[in-house]
PDBQT receptor file of N, H, CA, C and O in Angstrom, charges set to zero:
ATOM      1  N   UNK A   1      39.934  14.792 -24.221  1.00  0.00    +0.000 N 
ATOM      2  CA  UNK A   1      40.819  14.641 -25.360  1.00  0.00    +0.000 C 
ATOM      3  C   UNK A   1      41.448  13.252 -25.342  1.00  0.00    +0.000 C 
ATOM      4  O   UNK A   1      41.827  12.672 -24.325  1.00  0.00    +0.000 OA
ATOM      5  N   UNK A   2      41.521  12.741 -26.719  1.00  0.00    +0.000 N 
ATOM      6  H   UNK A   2      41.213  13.212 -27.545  1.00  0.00    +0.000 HD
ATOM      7  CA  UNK A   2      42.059  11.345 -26.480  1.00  0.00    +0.000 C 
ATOM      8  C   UNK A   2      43.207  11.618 -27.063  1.00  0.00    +0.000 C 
ATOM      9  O   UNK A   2      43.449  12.231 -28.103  1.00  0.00    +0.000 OA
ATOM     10  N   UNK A   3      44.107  10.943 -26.051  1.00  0.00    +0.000 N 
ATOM     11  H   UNK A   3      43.910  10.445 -25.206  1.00  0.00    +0.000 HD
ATOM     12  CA  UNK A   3      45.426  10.781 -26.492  1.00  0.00    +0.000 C 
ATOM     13  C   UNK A   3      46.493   9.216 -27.202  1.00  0.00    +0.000 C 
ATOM     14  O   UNK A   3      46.244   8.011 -27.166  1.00  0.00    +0.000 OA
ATOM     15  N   UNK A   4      47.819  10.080 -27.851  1.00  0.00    +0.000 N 
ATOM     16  H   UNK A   4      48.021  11.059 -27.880  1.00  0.00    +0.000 HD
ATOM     17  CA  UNK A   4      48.090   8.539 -28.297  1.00  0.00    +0.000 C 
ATOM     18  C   UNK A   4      48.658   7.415 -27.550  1.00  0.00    +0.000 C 
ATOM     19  O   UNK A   4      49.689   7.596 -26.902  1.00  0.00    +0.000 OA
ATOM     20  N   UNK A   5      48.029   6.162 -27.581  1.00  0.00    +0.000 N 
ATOM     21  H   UNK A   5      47.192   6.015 -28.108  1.00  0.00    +0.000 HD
ATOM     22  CA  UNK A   5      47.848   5.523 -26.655  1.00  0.00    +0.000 C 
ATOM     23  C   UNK A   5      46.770   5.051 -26.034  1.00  0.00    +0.000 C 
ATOM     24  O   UNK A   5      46.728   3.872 -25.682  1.00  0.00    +0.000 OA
ATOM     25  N   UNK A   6      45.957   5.735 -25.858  1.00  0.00    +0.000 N 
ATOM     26  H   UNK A   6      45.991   6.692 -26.144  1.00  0.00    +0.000 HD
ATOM     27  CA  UNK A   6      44.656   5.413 -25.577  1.00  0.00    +0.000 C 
ATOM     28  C   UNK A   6      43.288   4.624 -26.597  1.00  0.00    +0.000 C 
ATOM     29  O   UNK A   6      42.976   4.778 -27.778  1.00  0.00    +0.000 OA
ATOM     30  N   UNK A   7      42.841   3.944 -25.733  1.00  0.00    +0.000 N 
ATOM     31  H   UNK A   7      43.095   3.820 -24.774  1.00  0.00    +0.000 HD
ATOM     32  CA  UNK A   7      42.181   3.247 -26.414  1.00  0.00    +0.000 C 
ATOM     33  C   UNK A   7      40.556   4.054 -26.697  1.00  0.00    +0.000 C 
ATOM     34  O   UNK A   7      40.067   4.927 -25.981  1.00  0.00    +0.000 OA
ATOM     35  N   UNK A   8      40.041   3.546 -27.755  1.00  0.00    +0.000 N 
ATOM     36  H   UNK A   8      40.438   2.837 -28.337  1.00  0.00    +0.000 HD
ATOM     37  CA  UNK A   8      38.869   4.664 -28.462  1.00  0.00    +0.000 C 
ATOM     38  C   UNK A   8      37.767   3.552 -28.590  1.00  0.00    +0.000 C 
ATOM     39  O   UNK A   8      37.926   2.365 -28.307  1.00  0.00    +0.000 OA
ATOM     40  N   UNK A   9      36.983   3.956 -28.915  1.00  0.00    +0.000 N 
ATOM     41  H   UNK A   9      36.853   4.921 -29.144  1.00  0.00    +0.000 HD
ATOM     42  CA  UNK A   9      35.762   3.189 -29.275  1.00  0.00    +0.000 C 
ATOM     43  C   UNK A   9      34.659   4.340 -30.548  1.00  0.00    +0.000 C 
ATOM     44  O   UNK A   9      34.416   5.542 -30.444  1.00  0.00    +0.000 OA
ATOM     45  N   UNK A  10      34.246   3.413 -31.576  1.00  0.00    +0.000 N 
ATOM     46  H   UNK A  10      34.443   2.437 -31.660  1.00  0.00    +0.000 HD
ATOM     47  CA  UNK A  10      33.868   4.290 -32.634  1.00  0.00    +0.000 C 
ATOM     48  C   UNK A  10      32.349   4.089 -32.206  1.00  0.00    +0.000 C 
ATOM     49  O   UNK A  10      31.907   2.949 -32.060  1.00  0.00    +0.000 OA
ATOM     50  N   UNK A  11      31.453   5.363 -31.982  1.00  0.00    +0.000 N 
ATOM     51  H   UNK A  11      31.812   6.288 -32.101  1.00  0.00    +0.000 HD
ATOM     52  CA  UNK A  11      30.253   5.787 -31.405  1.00  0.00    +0.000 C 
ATOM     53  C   UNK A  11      29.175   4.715 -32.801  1.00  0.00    +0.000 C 
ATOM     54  O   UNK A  11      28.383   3.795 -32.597  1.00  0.00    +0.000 OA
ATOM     55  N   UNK A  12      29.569   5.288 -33.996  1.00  0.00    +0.000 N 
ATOM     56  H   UNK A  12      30.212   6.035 -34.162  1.00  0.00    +0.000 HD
ATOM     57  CA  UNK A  12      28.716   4.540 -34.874  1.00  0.00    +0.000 C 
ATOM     58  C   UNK A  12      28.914   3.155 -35.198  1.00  0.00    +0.000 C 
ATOM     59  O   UNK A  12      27.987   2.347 -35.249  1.00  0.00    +0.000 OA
ATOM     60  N   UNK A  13      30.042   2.894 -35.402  1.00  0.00    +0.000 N 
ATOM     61  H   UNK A  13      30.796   3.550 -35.361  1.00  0.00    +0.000 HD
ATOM     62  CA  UNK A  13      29.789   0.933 -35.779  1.00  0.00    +0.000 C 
ATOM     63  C   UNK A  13      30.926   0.497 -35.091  1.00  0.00    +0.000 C 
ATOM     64  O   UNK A  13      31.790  -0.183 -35.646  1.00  0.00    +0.000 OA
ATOM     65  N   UNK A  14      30.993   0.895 -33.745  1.00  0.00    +0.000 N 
ATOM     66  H   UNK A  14      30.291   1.447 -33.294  1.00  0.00    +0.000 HD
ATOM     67  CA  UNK A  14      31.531  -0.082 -32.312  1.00  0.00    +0.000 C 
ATOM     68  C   UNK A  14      32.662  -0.728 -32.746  1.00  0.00    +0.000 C 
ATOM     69  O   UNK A  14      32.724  -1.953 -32.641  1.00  0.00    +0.000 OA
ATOM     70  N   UNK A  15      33.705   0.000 -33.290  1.00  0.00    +0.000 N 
ATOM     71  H   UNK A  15      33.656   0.995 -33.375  1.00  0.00    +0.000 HD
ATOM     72  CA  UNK A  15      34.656  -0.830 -33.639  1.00  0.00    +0.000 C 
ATOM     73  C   UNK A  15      35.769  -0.211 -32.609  1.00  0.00    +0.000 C 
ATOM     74  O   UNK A  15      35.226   0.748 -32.062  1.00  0.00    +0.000 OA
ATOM     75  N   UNK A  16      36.823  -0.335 -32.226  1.00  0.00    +0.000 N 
ATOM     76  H   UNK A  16      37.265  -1.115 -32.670  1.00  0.00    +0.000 HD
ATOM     77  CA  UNK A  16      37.648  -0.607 -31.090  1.00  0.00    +0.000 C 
ATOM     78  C   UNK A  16      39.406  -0.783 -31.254  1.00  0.00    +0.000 C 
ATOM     79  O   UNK A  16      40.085  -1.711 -31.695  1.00  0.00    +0.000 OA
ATOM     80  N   UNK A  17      39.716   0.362 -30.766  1.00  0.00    +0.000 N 
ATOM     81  H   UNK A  17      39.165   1.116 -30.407  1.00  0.00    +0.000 HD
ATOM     82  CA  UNK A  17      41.547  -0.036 -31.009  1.00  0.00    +0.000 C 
ATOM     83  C   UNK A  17      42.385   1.295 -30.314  1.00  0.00    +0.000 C 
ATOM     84  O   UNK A  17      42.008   2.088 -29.452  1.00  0.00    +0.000 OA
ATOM     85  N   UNK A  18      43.260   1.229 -30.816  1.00  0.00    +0.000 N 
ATOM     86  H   UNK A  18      43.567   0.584 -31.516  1.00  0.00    +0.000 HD
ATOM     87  CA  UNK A  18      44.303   2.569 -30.076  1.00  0.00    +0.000 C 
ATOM     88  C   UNK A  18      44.465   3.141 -30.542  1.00  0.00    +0.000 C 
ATOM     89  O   UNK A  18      44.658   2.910 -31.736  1.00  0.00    +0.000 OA
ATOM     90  N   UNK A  19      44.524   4.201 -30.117  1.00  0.00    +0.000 N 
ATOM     91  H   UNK A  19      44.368   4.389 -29.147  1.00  0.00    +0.000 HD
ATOM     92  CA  UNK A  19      44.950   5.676 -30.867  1.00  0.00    +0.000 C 
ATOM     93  C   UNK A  19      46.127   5.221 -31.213  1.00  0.00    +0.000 C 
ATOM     94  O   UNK A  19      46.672   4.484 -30.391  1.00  0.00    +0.000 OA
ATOM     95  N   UNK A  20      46.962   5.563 -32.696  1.00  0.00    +0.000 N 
ATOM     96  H   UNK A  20      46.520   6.162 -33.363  1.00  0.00    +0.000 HD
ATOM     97  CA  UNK A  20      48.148   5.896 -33.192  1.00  0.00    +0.000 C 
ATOM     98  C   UNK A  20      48.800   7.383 -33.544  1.00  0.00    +0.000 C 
ATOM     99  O   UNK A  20      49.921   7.886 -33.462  1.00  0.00    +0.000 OA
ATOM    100  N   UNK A  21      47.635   7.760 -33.931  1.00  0.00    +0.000 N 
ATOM    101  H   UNK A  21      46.725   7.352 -33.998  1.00  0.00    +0.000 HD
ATOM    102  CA  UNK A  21      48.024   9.434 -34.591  1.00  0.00    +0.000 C 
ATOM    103  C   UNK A  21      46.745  10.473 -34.484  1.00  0.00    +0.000 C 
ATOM    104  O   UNK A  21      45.709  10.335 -33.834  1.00  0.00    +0.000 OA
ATOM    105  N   UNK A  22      47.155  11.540 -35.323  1.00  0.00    +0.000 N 
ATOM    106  H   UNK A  22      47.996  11.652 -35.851  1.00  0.00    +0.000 HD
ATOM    107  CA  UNK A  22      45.522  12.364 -35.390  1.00  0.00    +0.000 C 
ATOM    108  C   UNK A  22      46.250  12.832 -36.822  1.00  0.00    +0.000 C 
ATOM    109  O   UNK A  22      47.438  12.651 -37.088  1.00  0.00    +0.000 OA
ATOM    110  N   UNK A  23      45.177  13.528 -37.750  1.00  0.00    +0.000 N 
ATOM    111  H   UNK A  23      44.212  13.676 -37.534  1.00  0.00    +0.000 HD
ATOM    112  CA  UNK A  23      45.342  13.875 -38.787  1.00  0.00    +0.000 C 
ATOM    113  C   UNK A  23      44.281  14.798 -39.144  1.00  0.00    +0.000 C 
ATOM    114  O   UNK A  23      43.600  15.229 -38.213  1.00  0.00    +0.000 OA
ATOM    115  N   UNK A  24      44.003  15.197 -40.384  1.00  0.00    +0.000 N 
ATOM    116  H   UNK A  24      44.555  14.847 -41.141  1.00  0.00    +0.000 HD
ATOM    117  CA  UNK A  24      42.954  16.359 -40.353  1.00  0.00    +0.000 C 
ATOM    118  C   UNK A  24      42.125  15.834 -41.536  1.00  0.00    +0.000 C 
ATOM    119  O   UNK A  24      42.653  14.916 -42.164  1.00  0.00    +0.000 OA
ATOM    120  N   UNK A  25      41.013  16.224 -41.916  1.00  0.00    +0.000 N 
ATOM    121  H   UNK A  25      40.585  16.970 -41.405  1.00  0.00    +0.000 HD
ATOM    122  CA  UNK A  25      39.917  16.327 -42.837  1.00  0.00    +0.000 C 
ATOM    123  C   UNK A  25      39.044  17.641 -43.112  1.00  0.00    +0.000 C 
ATOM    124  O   UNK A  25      38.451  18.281 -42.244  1.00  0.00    +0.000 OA
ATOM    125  N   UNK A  26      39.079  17.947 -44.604  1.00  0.00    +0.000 N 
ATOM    126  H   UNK A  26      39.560  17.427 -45.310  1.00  0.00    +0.000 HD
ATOM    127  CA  UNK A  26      38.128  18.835 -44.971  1.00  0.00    +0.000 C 
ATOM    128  C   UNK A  26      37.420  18.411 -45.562  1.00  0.00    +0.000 C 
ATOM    129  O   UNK A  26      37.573  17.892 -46.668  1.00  0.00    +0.000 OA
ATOM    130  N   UNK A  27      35.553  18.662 -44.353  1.00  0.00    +0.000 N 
ATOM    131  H   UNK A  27      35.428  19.083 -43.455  1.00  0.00    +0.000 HD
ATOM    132  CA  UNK A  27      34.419  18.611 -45.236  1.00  0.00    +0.000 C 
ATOM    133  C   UNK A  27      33.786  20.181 -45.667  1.00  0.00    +0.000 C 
ATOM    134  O   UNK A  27      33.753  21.144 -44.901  1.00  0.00    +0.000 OA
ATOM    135  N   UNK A  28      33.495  20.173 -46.520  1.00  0.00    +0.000 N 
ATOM    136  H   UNK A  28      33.522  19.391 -47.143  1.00  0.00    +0.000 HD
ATOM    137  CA  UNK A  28      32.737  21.341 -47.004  1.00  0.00    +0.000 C 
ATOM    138  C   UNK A  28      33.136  22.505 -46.729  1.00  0.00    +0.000 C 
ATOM    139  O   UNK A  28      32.277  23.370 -46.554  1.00  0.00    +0.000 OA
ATOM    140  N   UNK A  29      34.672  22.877 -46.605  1.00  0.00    +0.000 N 
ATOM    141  H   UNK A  29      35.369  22.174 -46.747  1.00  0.00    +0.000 HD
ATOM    142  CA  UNK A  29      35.429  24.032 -46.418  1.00  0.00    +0.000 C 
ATOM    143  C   UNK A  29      35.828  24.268 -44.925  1.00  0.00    +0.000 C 
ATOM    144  O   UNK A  29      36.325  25.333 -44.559  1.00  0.00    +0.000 OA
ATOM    145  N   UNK A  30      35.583  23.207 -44.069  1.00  0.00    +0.000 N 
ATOM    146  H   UNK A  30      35.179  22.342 -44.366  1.00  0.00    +0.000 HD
ATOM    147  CA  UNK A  30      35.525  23.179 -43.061  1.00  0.00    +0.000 C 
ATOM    148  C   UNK A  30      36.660  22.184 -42.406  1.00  0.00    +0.000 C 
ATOM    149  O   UNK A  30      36.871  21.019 -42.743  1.00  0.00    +0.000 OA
ATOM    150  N   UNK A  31      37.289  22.882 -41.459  1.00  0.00    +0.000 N 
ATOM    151  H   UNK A  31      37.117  23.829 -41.185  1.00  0.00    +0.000 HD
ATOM    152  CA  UNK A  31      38.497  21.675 -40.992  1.00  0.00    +0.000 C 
ATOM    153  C   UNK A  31      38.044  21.274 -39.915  1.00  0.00    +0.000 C 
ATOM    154  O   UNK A  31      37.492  21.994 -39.084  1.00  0.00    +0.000 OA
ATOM    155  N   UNK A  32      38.315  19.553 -39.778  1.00  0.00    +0.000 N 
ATOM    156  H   UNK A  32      38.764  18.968 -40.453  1.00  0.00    +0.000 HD
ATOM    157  CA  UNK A  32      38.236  18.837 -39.013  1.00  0.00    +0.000 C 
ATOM    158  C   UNK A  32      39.623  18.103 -38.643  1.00  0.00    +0.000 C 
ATOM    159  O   UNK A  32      40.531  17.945 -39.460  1.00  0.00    +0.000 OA
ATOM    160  N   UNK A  33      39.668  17.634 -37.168  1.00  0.00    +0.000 N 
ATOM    161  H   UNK A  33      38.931  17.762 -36.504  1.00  0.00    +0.000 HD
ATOM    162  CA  UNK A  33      40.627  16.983 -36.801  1.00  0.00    +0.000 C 
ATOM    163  C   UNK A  33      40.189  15.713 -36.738  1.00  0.00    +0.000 C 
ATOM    164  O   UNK A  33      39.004  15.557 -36.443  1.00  0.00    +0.000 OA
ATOM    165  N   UNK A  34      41.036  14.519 -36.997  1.00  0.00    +0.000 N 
ATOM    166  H   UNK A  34      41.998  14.646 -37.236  1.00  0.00    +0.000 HD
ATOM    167  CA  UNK A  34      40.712  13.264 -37.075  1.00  0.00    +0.000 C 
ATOM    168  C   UNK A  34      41.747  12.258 -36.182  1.00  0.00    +0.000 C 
ATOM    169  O   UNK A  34      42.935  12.578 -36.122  1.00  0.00    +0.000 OA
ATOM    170  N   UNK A  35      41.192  10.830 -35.374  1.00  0.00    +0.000 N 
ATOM    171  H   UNK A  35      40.228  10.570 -35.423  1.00  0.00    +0.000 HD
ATOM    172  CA  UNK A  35      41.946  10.427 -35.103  1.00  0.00    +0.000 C 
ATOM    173  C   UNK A  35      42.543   8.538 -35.755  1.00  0.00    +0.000 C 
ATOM    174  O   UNK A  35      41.709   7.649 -35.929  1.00  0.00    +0.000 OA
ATOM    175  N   UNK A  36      44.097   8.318 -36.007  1.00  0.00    +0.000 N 
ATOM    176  H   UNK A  36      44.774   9.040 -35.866  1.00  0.00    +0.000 HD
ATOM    177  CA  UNK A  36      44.309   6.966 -36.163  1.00  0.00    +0.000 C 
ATOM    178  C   UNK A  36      44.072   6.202 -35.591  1.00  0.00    +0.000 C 
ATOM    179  O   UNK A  36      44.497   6.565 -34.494  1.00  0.00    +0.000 OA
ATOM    180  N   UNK A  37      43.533   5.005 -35.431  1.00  0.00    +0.000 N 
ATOM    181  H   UNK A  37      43.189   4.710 -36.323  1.00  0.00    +0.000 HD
ATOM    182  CA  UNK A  37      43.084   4.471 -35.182  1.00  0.00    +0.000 C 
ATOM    183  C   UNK A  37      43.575   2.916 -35.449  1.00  0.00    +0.000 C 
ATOM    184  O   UNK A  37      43.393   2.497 -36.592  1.00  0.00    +0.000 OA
ATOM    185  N   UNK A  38      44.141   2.090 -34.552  1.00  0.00    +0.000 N 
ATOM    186  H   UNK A  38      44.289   2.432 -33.624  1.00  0.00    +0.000 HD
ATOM    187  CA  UNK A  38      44.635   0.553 -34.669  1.00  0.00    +0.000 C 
ATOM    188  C   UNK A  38      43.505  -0.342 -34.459  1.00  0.00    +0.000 C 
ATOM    189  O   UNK A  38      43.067  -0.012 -33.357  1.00  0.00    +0.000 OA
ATOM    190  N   UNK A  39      42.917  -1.130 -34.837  1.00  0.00    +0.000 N 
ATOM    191  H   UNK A  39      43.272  -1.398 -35.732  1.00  0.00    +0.000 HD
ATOM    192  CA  UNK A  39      41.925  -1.674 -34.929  1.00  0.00    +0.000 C 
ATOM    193  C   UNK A  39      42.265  -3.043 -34.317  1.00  0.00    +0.000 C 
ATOM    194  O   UNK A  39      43.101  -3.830 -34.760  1.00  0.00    +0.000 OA
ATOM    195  N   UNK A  40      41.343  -3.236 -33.026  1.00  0.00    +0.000 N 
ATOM    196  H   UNK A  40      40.664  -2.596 -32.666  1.00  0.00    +0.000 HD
ATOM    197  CA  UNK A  40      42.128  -4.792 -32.311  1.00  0.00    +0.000 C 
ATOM    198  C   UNK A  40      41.551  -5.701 -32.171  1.00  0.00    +0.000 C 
ATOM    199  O   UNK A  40      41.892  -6.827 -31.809  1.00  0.00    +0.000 OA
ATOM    200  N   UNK A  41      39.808  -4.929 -32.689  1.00  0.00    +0.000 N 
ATOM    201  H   UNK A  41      39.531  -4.014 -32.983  1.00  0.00    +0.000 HD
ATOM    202  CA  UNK A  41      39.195  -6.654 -33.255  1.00  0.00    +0.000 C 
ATOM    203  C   UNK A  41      39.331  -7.153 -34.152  1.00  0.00    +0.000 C 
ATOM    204  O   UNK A  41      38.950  -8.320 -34.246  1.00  0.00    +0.000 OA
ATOM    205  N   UNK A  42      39.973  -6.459 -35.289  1.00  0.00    +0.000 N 
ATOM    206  H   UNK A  42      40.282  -5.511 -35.213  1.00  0.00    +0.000 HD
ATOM    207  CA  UNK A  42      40.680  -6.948 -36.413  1.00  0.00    +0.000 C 
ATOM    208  C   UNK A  42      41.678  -8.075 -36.491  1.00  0.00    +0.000 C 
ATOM    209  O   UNK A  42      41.637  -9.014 -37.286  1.00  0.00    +0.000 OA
ATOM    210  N   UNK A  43      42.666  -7.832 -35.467  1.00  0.00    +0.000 N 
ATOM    211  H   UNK A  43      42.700  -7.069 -34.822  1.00  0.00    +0.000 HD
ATOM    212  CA  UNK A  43      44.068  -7.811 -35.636  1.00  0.00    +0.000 C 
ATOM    213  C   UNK A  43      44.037  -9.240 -34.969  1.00  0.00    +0.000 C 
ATOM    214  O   UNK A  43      44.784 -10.145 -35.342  1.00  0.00    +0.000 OA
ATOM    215  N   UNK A  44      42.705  -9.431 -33.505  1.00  0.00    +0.000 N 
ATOM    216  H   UNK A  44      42.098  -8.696 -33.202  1.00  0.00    +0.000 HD
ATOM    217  CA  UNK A  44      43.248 -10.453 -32.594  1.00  0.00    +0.000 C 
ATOM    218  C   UNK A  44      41.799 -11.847 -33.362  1.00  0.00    +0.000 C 
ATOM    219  O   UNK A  44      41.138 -12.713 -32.789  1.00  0.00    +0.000 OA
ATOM    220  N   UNK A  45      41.856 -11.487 -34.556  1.00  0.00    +0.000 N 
ATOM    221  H   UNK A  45      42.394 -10.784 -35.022  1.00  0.00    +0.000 HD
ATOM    222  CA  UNK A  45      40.692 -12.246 -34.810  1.00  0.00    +0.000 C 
ATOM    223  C   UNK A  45      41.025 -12.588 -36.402  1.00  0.00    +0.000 C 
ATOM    224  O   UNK A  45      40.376 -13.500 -36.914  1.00  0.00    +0.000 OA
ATOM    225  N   UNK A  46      41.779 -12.054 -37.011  1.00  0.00    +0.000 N 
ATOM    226  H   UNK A  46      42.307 -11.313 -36.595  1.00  0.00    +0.000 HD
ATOM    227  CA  UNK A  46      42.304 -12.098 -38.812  1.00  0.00    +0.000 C 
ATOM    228  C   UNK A  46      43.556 -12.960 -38.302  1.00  0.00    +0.000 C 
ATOM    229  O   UNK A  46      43.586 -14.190 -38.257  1.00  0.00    +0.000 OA
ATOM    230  N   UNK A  47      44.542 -12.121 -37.941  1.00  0.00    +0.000 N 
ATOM    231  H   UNK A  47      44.518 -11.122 -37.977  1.00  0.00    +0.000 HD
ATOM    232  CA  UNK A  47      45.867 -12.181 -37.362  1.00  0.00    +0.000 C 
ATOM    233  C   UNK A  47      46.396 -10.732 -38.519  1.00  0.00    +0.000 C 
ATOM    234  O   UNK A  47      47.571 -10.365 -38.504  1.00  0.00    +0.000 OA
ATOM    235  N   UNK A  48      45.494 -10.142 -39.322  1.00  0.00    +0.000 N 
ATOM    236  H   UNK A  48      44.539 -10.440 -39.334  1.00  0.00    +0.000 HD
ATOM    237  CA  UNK A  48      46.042  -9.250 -40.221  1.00  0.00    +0.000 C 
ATOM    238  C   UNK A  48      45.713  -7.748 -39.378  1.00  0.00    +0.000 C 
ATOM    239  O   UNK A  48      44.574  -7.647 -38.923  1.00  0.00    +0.000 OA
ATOM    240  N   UNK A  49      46.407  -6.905 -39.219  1.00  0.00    +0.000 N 
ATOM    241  H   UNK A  49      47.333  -6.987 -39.588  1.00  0.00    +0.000 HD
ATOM    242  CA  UNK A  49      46.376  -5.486 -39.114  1.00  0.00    +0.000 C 
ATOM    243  C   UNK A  49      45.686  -4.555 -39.561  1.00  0.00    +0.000 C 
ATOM    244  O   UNK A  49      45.920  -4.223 -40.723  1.00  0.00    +0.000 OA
ATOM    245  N   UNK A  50      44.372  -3.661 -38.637  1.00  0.00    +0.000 N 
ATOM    246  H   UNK A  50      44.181  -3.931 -37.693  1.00  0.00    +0.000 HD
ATOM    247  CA  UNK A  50      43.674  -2.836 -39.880  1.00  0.00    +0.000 C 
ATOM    248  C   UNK A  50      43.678  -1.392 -38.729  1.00  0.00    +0.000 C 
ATOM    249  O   UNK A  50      43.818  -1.485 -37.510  1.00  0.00    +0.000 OA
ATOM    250  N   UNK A  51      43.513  -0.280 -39.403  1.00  0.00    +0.000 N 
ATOM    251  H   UNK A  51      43.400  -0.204 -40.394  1.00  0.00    +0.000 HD
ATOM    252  CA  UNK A  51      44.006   0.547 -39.520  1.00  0.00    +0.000 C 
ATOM    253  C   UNK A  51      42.566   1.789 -39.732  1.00  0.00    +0.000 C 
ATOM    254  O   UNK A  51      42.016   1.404 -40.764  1.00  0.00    +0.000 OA
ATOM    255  N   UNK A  52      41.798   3.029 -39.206  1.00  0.00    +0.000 N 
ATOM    256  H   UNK A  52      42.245   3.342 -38.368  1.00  0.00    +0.000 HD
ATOM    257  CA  UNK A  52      40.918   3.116 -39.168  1.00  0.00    +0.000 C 
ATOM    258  C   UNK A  52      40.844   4.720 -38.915  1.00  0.00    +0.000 C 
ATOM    259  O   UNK A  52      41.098   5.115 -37.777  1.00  0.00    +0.000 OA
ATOM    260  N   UNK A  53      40.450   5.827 -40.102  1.00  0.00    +0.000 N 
ATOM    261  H   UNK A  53      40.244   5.507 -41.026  1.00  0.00    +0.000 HD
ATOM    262  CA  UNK A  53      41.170   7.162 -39.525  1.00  0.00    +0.000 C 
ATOM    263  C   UNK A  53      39.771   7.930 -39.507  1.00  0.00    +0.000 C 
ATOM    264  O   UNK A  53      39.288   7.954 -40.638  1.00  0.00    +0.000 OA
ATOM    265  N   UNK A  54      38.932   8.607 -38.484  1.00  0.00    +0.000 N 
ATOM    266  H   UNK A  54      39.326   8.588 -37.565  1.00  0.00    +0.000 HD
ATOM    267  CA  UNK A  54      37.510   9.349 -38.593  1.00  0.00    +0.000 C 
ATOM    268  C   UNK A  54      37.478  10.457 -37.867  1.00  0.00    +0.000 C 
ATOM    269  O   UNK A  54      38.166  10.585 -36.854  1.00  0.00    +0.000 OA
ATOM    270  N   UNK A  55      36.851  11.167 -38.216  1.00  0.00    +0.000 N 
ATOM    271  H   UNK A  55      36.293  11.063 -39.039  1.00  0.00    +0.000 HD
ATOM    272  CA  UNK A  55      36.233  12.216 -37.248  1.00  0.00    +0.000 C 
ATOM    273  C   UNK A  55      36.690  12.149 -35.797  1.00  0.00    +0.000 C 
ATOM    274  O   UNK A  55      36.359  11.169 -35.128  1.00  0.00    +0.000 OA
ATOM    275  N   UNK A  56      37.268  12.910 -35.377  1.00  0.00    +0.000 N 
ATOM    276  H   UNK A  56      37.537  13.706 -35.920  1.00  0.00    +0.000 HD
ATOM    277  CA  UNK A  56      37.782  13.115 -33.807  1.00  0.00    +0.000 C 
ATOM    278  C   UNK A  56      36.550  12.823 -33.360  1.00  0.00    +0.000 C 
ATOM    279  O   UNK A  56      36.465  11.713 -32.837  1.00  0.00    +0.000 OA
ATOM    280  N   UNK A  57      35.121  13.758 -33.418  1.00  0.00    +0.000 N 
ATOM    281  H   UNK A  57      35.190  14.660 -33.843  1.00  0.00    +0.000 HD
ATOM    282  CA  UNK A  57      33.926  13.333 -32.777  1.00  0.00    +0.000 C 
ATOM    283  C   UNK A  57      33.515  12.030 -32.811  1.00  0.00    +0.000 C 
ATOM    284  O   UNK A  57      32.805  11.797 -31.833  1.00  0.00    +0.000 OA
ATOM    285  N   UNK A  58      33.697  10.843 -33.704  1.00  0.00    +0.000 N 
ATOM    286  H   UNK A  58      34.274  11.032 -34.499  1.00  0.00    +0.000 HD
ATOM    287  CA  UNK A  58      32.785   9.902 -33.834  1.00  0.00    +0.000 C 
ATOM    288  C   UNK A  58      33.330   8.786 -32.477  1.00  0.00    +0.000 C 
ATOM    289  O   UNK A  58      32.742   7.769 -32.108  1.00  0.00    +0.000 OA
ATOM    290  N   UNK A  59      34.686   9.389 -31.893  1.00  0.00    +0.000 N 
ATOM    291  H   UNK A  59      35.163  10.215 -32.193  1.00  0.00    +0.000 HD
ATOM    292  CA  UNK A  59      34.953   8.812 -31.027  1.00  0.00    +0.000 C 
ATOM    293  C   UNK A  59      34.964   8.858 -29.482  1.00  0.00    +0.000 C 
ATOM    294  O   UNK A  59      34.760   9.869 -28.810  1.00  0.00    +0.000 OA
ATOM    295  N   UNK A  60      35.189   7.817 -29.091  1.00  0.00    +0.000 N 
ATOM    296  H   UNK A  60      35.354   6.996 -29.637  1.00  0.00    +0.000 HD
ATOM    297  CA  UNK A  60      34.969   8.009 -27.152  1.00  0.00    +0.000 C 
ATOM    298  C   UNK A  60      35.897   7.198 -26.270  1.00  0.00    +0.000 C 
ATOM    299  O   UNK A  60      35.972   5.972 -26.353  1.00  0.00    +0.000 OA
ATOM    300  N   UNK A  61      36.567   7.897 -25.461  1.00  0.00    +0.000 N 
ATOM    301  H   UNK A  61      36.506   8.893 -25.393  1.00  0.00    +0.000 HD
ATOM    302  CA  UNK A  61      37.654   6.912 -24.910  1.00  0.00    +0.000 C 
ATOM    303  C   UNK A  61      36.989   5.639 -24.119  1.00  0.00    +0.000 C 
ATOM    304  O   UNK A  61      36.105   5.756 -23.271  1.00  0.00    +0.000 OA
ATOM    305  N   UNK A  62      37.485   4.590 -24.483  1.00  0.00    +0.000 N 
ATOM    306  H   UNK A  62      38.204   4.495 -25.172  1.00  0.00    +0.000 HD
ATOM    307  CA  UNK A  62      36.986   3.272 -24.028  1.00  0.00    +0.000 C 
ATOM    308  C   UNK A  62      38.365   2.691 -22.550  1.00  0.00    +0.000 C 
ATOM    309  O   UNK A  62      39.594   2.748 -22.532  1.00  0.00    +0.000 OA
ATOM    310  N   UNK A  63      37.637   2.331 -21.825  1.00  0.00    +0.000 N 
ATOM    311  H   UNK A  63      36.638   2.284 -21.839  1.00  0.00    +0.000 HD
ATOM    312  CA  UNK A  63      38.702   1.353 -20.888  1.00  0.00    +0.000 C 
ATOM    313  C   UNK A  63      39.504   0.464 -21.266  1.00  0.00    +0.000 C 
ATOM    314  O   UNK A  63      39.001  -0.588 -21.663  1.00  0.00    +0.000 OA
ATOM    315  N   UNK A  64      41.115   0.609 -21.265  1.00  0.00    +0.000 N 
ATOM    316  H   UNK A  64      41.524   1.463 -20.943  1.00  0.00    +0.000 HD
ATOM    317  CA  UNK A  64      41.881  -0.424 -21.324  1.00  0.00    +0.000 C 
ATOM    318  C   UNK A  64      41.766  -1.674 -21.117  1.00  0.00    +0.000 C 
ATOM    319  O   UNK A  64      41.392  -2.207 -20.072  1.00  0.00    +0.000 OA
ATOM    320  N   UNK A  65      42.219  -2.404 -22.528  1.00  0.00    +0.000 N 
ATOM    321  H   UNK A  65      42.523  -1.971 -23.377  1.00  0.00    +0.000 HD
ATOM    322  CA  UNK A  65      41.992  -3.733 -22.275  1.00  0.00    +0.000 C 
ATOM    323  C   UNK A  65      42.679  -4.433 -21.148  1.00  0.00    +0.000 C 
ATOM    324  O   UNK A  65      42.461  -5.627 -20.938  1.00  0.00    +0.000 OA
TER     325      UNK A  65
């Protein structure tokens, strides 16, 4: 389980940041849990803030930077 605080890594397009929150999604009558997501190749490379909310599954806890 990833918690907030922890850093994630997105399985499909490798994008990378910290957990902020979790939230939920319904596909097709079906509930899913989802997690927030701070985005830090964004942030240390724009200087702008992005922000990134998916599928609890699409993610995997990654090692602290």
């Amino acid at each position: 389980m990833l918690n907030i605080g922890d850093y994630a890594l997105h399985q499909e397009t490798g994008q990378f940041g910290q957990v902020l929150g979790y939230g939920h999604q319904i596909i097709n009558g079906a509930y899913f849990t989802t997690l927030k997501v701070h985005l830090k190749n964004y942030q240390e490379n724009s200087g702008y803030s992005f922000f990134v909310e998916d599928v609890y599954s699409t993610w995997m806890k990654a090692k602290n930077l």
